[in-house]
C-alpha positions as CSV (number, residue, x, y, z in Angstrom):
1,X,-2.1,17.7,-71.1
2,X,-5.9,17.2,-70.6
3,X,-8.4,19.6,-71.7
4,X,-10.6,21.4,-69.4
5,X,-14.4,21.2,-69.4
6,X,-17.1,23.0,-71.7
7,X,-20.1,24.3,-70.6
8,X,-23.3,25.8,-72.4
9,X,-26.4,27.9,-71.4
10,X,-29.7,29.0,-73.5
11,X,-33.0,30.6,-72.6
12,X,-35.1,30.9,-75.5
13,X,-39.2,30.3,-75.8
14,X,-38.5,30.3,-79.3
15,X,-35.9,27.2,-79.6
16,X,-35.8,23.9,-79.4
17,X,-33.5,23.8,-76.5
18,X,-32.3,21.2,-75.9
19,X,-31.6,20.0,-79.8
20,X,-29.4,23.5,-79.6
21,X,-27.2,22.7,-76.4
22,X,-26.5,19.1,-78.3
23,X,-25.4,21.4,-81.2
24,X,-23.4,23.5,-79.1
25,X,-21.9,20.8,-77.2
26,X,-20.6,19.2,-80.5
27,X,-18.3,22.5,-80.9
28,X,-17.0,22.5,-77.4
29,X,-16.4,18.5,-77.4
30,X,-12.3,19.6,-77.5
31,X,-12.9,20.4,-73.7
32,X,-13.6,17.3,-72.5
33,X,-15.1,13.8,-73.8
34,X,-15.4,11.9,-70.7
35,X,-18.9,12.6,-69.9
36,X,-21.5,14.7,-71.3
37,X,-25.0,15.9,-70.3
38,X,-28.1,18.4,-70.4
39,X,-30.6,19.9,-68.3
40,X,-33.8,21.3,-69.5
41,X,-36.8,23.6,-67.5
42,X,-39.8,24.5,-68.8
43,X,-40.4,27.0,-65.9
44,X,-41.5,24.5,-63.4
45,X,-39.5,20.9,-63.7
46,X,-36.0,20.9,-64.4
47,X,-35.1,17.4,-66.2
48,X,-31.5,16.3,-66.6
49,X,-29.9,13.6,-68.9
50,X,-26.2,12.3,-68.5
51,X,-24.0,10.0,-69.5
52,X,-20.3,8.9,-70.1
53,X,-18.7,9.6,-73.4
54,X,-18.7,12.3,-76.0
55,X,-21.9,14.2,-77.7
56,X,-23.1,11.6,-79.9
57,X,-22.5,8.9,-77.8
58,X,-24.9,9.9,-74.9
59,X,-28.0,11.5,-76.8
60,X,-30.3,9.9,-79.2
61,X,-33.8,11.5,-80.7
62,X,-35.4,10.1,-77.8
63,X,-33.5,11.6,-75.0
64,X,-33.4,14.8,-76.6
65,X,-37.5,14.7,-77.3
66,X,-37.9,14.0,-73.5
67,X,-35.8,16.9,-72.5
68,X,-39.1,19.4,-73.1
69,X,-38.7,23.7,-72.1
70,X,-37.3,26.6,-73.2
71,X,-33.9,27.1,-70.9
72,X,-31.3,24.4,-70.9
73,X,-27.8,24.0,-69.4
74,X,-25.1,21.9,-71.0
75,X,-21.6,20.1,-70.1
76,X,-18.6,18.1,-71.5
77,X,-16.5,17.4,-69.2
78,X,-12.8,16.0,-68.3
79,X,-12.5,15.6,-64.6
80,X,-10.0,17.7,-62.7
81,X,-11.9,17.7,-59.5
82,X,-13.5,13.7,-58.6
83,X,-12.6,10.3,-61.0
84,X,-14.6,10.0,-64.3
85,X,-17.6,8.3,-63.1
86,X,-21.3,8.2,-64.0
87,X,-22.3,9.7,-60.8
88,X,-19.7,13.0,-61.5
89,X,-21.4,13.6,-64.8
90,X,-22.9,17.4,-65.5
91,X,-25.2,19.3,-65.2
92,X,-25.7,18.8,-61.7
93,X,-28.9,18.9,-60.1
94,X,-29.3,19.7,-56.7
95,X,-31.7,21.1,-53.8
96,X,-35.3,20.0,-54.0
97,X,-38.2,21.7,-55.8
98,X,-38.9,24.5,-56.3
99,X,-35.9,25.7,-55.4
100,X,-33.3,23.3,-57.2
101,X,-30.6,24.3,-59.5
102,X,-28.7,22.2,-62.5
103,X,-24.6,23.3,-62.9
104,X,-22.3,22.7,-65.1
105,X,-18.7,24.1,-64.5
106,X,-15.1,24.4,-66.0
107,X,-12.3,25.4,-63.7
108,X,-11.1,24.1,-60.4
109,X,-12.1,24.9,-56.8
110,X,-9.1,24.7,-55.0
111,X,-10.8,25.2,-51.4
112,X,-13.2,22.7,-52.1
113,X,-12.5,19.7,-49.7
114,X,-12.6,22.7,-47.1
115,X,-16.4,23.6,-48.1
116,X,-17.3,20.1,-48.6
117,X,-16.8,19.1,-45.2
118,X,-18.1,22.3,-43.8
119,X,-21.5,21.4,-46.1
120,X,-21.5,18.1,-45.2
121,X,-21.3,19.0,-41.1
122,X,-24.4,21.0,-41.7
123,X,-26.2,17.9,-43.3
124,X,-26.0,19.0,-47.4
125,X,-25.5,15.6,-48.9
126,X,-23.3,14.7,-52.1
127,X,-24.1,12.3,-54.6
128,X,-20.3,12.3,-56.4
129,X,-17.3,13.7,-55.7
130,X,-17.0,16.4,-57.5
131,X,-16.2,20.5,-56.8
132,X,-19.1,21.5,-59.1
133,X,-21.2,19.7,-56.7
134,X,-19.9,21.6,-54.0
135,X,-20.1,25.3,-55.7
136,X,-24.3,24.1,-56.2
137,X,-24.9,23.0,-52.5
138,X,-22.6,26.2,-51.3
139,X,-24.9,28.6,-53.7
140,X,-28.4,26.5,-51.9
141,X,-27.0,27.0,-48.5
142,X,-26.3,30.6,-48.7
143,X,-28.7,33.5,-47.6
144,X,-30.2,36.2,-50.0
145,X,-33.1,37.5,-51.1
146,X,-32.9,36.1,-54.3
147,X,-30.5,33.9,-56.9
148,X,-27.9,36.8,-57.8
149,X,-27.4,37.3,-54.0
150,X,-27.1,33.7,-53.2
151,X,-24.8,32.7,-56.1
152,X,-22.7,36.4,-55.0
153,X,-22.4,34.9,-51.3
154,X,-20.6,31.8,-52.4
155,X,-18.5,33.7,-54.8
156,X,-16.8,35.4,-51.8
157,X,-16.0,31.9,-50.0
158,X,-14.9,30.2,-53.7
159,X,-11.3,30.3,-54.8
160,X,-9.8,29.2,-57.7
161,X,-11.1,28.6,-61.3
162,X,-15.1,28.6,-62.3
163,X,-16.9,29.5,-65.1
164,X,-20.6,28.6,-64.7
165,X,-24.2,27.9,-66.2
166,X,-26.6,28.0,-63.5
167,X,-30.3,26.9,-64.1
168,X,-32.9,27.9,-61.7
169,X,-36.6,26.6,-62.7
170,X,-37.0,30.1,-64.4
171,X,-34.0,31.4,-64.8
172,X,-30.2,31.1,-66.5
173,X,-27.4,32.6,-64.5
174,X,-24.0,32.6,-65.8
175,X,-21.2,33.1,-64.0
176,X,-17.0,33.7,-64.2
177,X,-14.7,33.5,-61.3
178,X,-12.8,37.2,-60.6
179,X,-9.8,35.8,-62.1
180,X,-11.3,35.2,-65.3
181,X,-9.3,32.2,-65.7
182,X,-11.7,30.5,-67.7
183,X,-13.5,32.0,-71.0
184,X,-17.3,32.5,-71.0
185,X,-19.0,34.5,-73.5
186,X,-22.4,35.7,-73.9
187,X,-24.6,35.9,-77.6
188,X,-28.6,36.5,-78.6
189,X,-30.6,33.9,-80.6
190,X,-33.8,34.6,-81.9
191,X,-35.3,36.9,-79.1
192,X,-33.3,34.8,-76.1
193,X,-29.6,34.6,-75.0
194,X,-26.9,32.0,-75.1
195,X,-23.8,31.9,-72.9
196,X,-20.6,29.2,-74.0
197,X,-17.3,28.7,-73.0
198,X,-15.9,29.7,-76.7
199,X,-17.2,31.4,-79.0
200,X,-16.8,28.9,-81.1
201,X,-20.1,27.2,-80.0
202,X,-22.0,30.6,-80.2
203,X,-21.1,30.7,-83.8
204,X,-21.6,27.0,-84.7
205,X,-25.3,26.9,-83.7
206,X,-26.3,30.4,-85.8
207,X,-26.3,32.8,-82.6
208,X,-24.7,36.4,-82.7
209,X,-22.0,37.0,-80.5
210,X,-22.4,39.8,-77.8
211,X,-19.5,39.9,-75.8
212,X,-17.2,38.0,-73.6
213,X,-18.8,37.7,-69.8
214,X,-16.5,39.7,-67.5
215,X,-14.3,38.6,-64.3
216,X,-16.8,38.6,-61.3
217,X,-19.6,39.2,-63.3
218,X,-22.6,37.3,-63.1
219,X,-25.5,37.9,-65.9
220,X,-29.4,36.8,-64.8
221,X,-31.2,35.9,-68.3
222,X,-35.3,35.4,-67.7
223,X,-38.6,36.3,-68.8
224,X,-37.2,40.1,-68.8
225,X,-34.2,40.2,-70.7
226,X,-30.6,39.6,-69.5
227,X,-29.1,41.7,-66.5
228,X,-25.6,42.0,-65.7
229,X,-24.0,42.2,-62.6
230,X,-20.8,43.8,-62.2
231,X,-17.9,41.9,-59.5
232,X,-14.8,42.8,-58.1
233,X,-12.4,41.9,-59.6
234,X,-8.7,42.8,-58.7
235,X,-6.3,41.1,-61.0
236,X,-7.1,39.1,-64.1
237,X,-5.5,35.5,-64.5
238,X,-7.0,34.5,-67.8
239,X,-5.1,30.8,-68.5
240,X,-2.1,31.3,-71.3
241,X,-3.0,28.1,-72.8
242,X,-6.1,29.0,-73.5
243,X,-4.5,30.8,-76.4
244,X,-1.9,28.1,-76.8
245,X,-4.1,24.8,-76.8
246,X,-7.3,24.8,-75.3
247,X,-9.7,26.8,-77.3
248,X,-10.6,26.3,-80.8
249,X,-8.4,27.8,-83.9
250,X,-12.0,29.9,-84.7
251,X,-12.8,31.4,-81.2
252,X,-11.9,34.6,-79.7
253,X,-10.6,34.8,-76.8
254,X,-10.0,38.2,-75.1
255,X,-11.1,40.1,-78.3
256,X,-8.4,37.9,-80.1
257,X,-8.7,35.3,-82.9
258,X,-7.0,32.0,-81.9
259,X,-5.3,31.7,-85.2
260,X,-3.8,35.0,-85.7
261,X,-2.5,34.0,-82.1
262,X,-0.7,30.8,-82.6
263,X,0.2,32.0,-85.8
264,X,2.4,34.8,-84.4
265,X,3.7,32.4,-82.1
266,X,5.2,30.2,-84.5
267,X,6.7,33.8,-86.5
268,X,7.8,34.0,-82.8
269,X,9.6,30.8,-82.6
270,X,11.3,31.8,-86.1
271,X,13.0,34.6,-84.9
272,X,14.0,33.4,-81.3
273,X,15.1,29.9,-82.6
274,X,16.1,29.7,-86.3
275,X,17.8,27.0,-87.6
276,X,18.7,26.1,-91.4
277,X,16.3,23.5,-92.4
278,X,14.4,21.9,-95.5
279,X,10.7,21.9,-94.6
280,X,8.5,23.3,-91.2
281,X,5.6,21.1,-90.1
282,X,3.1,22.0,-87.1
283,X,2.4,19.0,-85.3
284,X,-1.8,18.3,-85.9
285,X,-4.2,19.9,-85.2
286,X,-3.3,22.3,-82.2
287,X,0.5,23.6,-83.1
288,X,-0.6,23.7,-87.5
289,X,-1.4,27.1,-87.5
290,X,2.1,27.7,-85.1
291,X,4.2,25.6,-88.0
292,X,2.8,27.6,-90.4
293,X,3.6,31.4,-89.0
294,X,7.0,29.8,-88.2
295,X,7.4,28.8,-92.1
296,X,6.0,32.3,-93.3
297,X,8.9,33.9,-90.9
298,X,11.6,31.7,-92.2
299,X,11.0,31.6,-95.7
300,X,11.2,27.6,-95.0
301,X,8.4,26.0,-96.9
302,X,5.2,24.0,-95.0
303,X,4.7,20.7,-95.5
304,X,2.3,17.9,-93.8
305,X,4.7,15.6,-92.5
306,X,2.2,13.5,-90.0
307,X,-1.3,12.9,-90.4
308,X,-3.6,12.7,-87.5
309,X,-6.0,10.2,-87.0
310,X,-9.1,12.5,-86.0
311,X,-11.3,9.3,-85.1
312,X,-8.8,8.1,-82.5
313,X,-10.0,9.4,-79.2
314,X,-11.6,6.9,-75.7
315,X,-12.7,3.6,-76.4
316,X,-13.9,1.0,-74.2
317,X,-11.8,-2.4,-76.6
318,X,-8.9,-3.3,-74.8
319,X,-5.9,-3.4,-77.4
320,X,-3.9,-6.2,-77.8
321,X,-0.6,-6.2,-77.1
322,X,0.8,-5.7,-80.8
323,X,-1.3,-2.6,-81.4
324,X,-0.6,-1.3,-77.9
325,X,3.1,-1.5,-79.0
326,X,2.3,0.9,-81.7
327,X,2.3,3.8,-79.5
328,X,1.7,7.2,-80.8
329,X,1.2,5.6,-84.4
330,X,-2.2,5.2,-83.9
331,X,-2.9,8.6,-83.5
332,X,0.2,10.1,-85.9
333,X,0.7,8.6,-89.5
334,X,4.3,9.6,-91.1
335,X,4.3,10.3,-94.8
336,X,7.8,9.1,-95.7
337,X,7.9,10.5,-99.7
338,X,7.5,14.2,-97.4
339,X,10.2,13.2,-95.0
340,X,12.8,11.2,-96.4
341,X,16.2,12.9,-96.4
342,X,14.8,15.7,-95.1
343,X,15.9,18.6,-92.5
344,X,12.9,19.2,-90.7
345,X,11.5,21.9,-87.8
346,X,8.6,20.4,-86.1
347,X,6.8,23.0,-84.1
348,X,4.5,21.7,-81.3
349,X,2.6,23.1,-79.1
350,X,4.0,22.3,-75.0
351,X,6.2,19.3,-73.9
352,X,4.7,18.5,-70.4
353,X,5.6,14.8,-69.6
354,X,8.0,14.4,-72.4
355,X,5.9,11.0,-73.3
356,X,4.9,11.8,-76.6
357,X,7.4,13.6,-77.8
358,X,9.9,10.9,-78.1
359,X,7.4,8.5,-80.3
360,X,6.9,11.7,-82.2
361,X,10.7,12.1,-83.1
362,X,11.3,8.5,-83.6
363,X,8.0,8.5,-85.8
364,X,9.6,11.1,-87.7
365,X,13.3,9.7,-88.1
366,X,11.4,6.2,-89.3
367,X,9.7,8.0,-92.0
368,X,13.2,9.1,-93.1
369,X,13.4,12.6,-91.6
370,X,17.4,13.0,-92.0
371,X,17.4,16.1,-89.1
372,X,14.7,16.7,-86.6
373,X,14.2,20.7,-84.6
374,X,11.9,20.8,-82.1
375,X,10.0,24.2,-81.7
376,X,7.8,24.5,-78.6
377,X,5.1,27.4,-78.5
378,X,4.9,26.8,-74.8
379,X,7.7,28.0,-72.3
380,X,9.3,25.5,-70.1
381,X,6.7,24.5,-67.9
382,X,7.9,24.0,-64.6
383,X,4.6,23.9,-62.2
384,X,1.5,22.5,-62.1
385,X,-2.0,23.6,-62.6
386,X,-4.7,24.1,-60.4
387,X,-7.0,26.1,-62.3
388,X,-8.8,23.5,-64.5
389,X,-6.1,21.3,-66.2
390,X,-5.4,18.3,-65.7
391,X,-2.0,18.8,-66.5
392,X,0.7,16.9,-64.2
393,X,2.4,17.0,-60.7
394,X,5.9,18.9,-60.8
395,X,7.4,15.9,-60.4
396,X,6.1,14.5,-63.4
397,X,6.6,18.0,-65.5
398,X,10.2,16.9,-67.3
399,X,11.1,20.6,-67.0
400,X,11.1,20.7,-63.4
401,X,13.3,17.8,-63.5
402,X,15.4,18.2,-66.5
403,X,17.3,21.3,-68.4
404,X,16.8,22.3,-71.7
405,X,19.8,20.2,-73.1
406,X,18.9,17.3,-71.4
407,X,15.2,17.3,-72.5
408,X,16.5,17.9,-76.2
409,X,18.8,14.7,-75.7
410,X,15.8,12.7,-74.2
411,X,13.2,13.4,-76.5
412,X,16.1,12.3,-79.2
413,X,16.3,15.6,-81.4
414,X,18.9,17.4,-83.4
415,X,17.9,20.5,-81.2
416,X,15.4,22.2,-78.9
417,X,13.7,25.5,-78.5
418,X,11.3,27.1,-77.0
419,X,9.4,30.2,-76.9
420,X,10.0,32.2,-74.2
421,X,7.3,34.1,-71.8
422,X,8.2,37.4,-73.7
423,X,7.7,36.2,-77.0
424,X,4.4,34.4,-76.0
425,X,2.8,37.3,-74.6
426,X,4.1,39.4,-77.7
427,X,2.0,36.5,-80.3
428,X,-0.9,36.9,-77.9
429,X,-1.1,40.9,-78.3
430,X,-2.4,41.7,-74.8
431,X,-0.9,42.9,-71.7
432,X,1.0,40.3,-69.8
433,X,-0.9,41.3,-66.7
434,X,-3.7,39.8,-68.0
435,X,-2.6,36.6,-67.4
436,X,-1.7,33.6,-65.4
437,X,1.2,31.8,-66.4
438,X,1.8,30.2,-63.0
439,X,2.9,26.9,-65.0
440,X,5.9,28.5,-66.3
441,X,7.2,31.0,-63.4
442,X,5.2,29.2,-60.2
443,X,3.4,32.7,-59.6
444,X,0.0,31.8,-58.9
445,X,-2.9,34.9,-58.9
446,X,-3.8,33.0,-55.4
447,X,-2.1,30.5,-52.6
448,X,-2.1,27.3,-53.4
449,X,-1.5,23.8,-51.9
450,X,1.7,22.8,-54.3
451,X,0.5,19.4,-54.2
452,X,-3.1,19.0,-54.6
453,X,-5.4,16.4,-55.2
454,X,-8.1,15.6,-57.6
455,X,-9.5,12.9,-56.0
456,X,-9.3,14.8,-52.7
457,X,-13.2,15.0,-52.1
458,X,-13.8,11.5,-53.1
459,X,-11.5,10.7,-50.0
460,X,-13.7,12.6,-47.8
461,X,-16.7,11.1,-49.2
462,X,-15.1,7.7,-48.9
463,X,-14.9,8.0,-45.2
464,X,-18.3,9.9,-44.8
465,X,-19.9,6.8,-47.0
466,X,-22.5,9.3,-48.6
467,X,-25.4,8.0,-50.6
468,X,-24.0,7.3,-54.3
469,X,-26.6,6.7,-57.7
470,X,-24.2,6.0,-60.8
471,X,-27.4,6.2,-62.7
472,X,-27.3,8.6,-65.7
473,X,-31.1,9.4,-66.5
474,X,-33.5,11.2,-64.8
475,X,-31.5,13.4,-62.5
């Protein structure tokens, strides 16, 4: 499973903008390292620099210098909507001066082909293939006396997933869909106003957290302060694996800690699933906090039975074929003196394909493990997503295809459990209305096309032969 998107907002005349959304950025790089970027204004010009890779890949002093004003926008991004090109990096800038805007979004628009052709009919032009390209050019072609209205008009024609930054010349809108499937959160710093996907971010760069943006609301931040402005919103669907995976172990979400969270759902998976075992191990980094609420519950003591390689992430060096054979060991190092002869609980955080899991288990058994108990903090999950994650088709998702038993015998363990959607929402601490968890039961907040896809707008594009720039400076 692939991470959705982060996204970052500031207005502040007293900052150094731009050096703050890099900050910011760095804390939010677990949503997405394809492709990052920043816009900056200074109340007149809006300049934008992108480009493929994580944070510190795509920004030196100089770019930064060049990217001169006091709001900024900022984006890491793993595609969900259009391939992982150049041209699909954010922020987006559209329209034409005065009236442009820079985006950056996380989620997934699931009517988006729909509006893209509807745009494109009435001559908007796309310069990628992406539905955050789309969301801009709807907010520029909408009527309204002013930004708030225009961005509200295409929030009634959106569905699906979006959390926003929005930059005007002058202003910082932020944005979340009336779902709330994505987090977005709003903080002060130093007279101004930041907005981030995690709070995380908001506490990495020295800001004070405010509050968590609502579902529907939209908040204009300019030269008068920040105004909020209230949505409908009818049900919430904030995404369960937000809690599970996604965000950071130090952000709230929901007015709840992310640690205490995946720590109760490893106590969780203790009580629903015990077994009699030697040792308990979370699998790094996202399920350690889960393997050690599931050894407090047991009694079983915690050990560190893989080590993760933290430096191992997209590289542009073909392997050859003898380290390509090495799997899953060039992320995961076993310590055999921790395993050997061992009965072991190894508590992870979902099993979606069932591709790593196996090298994981024989990893395990080669460093001498003598029993191996998978504990999953994940239910089942049957159905895709089309909210933001990259996740799989169901025909891909080994629990559509396969039974509990059956996955237990595939993935090669001694046994299998998982948590169920009971327990989860019991860890979590917050009503279970709250809450999409379409992946496990197929109940999605809104229709959906049960086979979607990503590269649905490039398609479109493909056969419309729209101008395309892959540069990544300047735009």
């Amino acid at each position: 499973m692939h991470e959705s998107c982060g996204v970052f907002g500031v207005y502040s005349p007293n900052e150094d903008v731009a050096r703050l959304t890099f900050f910011a950025l760095f804390a939010l790089q677990h949503r997405g390292q394809e492709s990052s970027g920043i816009a900056t204004s200074d109340g007149k010009k809006i300049r934008v620099y992108t480009g493929m890779g994580r944070v510190s890949n795509v920004f030196t002093e100089e770019s930064l210098t060049r990217l001169t004003g006091h709001i900024a926008v900022g984006h890491n991004r793993y595609s969900t909507a259009g391939s992982s090109r150049a041209v699909n990096a954010q922020p987006i800038l559209v329209g034409n001066e005065p009236e442009n805007i820079a985006i950056a979004h996380n989620g997934n628009v699931i009517n988006a082909t729909h509006l893209y052709t509807e745009l494109a009919d009435k001559g908007y032009t796309f310069r990628g293939t992406t539905d955050s390209e789309v969301i801009a050019n709807l907010i520029l072609s909408n009527p309204g006396s002013g930004w708030v209205d225009k961005i509200r008009h295409a929030m009634r024609r959106l569905q699906g997933a979006y959390s926003l930054v929005v930059m005007t010349p002058r202003a910082l809108f932020a944005v979340r869909d009336p779902l709330g499937v994505r987090p977005l959160c709003l903080g002060t710093i130093d007279g101004g106003y930041v907005v981030a996907s995690e709070t995380c971010a908001i506490d990495h760069i020295g800001a004070n957290f405010v509050r968590e943006i609502e579902p529907g609301e939209i908040v204009a931040i300019n030269e008068n302060g920040a105004e909020s402005c209230p949505g409908e919103s009818r049900r919430k669907g904030t995404c369960i694996f937000e809690f599970i995976y996604f965000a950071r172990l130090d952000s709230v979400v929901d007015g709840r800690l992310l640690y205490l969270a995946r720590q109760a759902m490893g106590s969780g998976l203790a009580i629903e699933h015990p077994v009699d075992a030697d040792i308990v191990m979370g699998v790094p980094e996202s399920a350690v906090a889960a393997g050690t609420g599931y050894a407090r519950e047991s009694g079983i003591p915690v050990v560190e039975g893989l080590i993760k390689n933290r430096y191992v992430g997209r590289t542009f060096i073909e392997p050859d074929q003898r380290i390509r054979d090495l799997g899953v060991k060039l992320k995961y190092n076993p310590l055999p003196q921790v395993l050997d002869g061992e009965r072991v609980v190894v508590v992870d955080d979902s099993i979606v394909r069932g591709t790593t899991t196996p090298s994981v288990v024989k990893l395990l058994r080669k460093g001498g493990a003598k029993e191996i108990h998978m504990r999953i903090c994940a239910p089942p999950i049957r159905y895709p997503c089309f909210f933001g994650v990259d996740m799989a088709t169901r025909g891909e998702l080994i629990a559509a295809q396969k039974s509990i038993p059956e996955i237990c015998e595939f993935i090669g363990a001694d046994s299998l459990g998982y948590l169920s959607i009971n327990g989860l929402i019991k860890a979590v601490g917050l009503p279970r209305e709250n809450f999409c968890l379409a992946c496990f039961t197929g109940d999605y907040p809104i229709p959906v096309q049960l086979e979607m896809d990503k590269l649905a707008i490039e398609t479109l594009a493909s056969g419309r032969q729209p101008p395309v720039c892959d540069g990544t400076e300047g735009r």
